[in-house]
N, C-alpha and C positions, 0 to 999 in steps of 0.2 A: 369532747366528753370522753372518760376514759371507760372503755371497754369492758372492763371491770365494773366499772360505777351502773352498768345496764347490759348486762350481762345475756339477756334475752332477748334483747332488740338487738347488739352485735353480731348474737348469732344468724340472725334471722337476714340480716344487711349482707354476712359473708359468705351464707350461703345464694342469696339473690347477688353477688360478685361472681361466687365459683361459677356458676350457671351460664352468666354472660361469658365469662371465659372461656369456658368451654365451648360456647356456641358459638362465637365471634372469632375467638384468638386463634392463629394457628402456634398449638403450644410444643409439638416437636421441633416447627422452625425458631422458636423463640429458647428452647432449650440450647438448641445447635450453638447458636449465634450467644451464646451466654457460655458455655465451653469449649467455646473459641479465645475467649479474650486471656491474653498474656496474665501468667499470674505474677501476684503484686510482688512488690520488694520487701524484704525486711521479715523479720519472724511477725510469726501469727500470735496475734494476744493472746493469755493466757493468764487465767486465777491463781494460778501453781504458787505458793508464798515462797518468800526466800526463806523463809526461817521453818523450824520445824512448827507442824500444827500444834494448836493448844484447843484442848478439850472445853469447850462450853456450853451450855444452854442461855438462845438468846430468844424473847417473846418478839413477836414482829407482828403489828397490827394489820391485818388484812381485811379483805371483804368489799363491800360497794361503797362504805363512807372513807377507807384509808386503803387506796388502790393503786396511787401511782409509788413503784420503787422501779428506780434503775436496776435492771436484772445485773450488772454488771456487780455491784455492790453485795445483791445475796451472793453471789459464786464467790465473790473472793472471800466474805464469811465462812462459807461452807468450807473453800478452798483451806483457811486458816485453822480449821477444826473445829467450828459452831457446829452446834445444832440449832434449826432455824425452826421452832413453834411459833405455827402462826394462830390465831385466832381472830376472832370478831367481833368488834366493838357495839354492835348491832344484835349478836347474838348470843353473844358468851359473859357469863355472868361472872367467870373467874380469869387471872392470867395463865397461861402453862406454867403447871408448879417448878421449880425450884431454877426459873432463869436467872441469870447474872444480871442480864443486862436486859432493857427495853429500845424498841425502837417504835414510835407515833408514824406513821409515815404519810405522805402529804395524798391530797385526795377533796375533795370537797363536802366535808363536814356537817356545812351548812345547809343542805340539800335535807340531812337526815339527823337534825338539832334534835329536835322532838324525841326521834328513838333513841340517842345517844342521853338523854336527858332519862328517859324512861328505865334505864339501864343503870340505875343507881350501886348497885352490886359493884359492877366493873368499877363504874367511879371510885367509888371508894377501895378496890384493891389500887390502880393506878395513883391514885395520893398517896396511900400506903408506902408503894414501890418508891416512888420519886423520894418521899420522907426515909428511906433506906440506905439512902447515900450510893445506892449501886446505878451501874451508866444509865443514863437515859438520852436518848435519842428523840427529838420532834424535830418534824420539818414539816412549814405551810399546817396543811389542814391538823398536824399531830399538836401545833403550838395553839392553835383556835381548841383541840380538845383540854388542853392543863388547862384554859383561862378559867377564870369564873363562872363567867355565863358567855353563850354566844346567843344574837338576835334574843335575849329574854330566855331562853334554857340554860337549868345546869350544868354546866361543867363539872371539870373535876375539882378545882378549886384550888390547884399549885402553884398558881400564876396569880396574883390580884390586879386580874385585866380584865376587860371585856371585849368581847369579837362579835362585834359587827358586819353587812353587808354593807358595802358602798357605793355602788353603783361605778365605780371609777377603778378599771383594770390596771395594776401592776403588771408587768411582764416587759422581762429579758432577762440575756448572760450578765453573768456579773464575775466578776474578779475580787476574789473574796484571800483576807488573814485576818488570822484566829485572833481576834485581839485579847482572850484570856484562854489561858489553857483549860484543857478536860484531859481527863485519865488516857484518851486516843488524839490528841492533837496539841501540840507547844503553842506559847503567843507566837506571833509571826509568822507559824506556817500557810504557804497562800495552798488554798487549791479555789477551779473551776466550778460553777454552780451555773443555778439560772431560779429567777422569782415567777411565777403566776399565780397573782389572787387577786380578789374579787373584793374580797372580807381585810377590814381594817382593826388595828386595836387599840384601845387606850387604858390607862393605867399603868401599863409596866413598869413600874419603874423600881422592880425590884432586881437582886443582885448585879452584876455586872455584863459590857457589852459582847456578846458574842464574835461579832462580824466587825469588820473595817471591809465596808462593800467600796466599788466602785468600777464605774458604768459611764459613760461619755462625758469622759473628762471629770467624774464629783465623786468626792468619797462620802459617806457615811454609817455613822456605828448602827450597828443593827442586830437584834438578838438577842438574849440571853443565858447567861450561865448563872446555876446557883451550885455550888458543889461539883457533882459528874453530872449534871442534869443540864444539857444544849439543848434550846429551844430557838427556832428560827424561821424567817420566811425561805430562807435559803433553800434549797435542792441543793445537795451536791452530790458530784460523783466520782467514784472514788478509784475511778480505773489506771488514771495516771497516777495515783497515790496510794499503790494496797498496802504500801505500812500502815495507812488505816486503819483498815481493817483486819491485819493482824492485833494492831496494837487493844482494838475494841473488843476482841474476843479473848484476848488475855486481859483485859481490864473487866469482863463479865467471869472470866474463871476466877478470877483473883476476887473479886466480890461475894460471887458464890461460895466460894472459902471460908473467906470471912463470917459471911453470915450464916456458916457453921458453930463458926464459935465468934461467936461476940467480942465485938474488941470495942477499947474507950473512945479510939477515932471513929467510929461507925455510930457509937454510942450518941456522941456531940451530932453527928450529919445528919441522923434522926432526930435531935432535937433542933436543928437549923442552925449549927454550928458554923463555923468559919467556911465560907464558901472558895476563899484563897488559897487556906490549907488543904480543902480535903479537892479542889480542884487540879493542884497540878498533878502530872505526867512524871512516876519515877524513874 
């Protein structure tokens, strides 16, 4: 359960851990013996982009229902020159105004149907957004929020799916290419992920396939793209890959631009226009 998702009961676990530590561990010999060990080979990771920063505002779903992101992933945004407005799908009845880009981020949804259902406002800025042609980002629990309905609750309604509980767990790495481009990634490019869910769906079968997964020995398509809008079970992470994340934050500057002044390709994306054209990567 992510730490986030119960945010008052991890604290309450970490501070009955500190406790035992302190009472039990001997923590100066335990430092000693840790500033001992040979340091590693190789430079030390780093967000630092190769290219110059590009100024954006990006919305980033947060809170106890959209709580898991790879921190590595915000750094190298921030790194590329985001600004990361997070908000609460739980609590906040609007997006942070004038983002480029969205990001759903994974998290267990289904736990908190009912308030995200109750939270009608959001829903409909989120369809909004998505109907805008600017990035959108879901992963896991962010692709259960676009469906229609999940377990019998509203969604936003971006997706004509529905997400379900199953009782039958997904989970592991996967070896993932892009099998249709977005504004941040070419077909073909692989990167790294991993799947955990709980929750199934059916209907999708709109726009085209996100993923060419593949996991012990079997590939399959998995995902969605309509436009700049990737939706998927996938996790991924983006640390071996920050041209991503440059490429995402200049594809939310460039969107925020845009919907300054209104152009006819933005025009069509809002009305469900080619999903071919206004998805690839200039």
């Amino acid at each position: 359960m992510p730490a986030g998702e119960r945010e008052g009961l991890a604290r309450v676990a970490l501070g009955a851990l500190a406790a035992a530590l302190a009472r039990y561990a001997d923590v100066p010999a335990i430092e000693r013996l840790a500033r001992s060990a040979p340091a590693l080979p190789g430079p030390a990771w780093t967000p630092a982009p190769r290219d110059a920063p590009t100024p954006a505002r990006i919305a980033i779903a947060r809170g106890p229902a959209c709580s898991f992101h790879y921190e590595e992933n915000l750094e190298l945004l921030a790194a590329a020159g985001a600004e990361l407005h997070a908000f609460d799908p739980l609590a906040d009845e609007a997006l942070p105004p004038g983002a480029g880009a969205l990001i759903l981020a994974g998290g267990f949804p289904e736990v908190f149907a009912a308030q995200l259902a109750a939270n009608a406002p959001l829903r409909a800025e989120i369809a909004a957004f998505a109907a805008s042609g600017r990035p959108l980002l879901a992963e896991c629990g962010g692709l259960l929020v676009l469906c229609r309905e999940l377990d019998g609750h509203e969604m936003c309604g971006v997706l004509p799916a529905r997400g379900f509980m199953s009782g039958r767990l997904t989970l592991g790495y996967r070896e993932a290419a892009a099998a249709t481009a977005t504004p941040w990634i070419d077909a073909g490019e692989r990167v790294r992920g991993h799947e955990f869910h709980y929750a199934q769906i059916d209907g999708l079968d709109a726009g085209a396939p996100a993923w060419s997964l593949t996991a012990r020995g079997r590939t399959r398509a998995e995902g969605v793209v309509l436009g700049a809008l990737q939706a998927s079970w996938l996790h991924t992470r983006w640390a071996a890959q920050p041209q991503l994340a440059q490429r995402f934050a200049g594809a939310a500057a460039a969107a925020a631009g845009a919907a300054a002044v209104p152009s006819r390709g933005h025009a069509m994306a809002a009305a469900g226009g080619s999903a071919a054209s206004s998805g690839a990567r200039s």
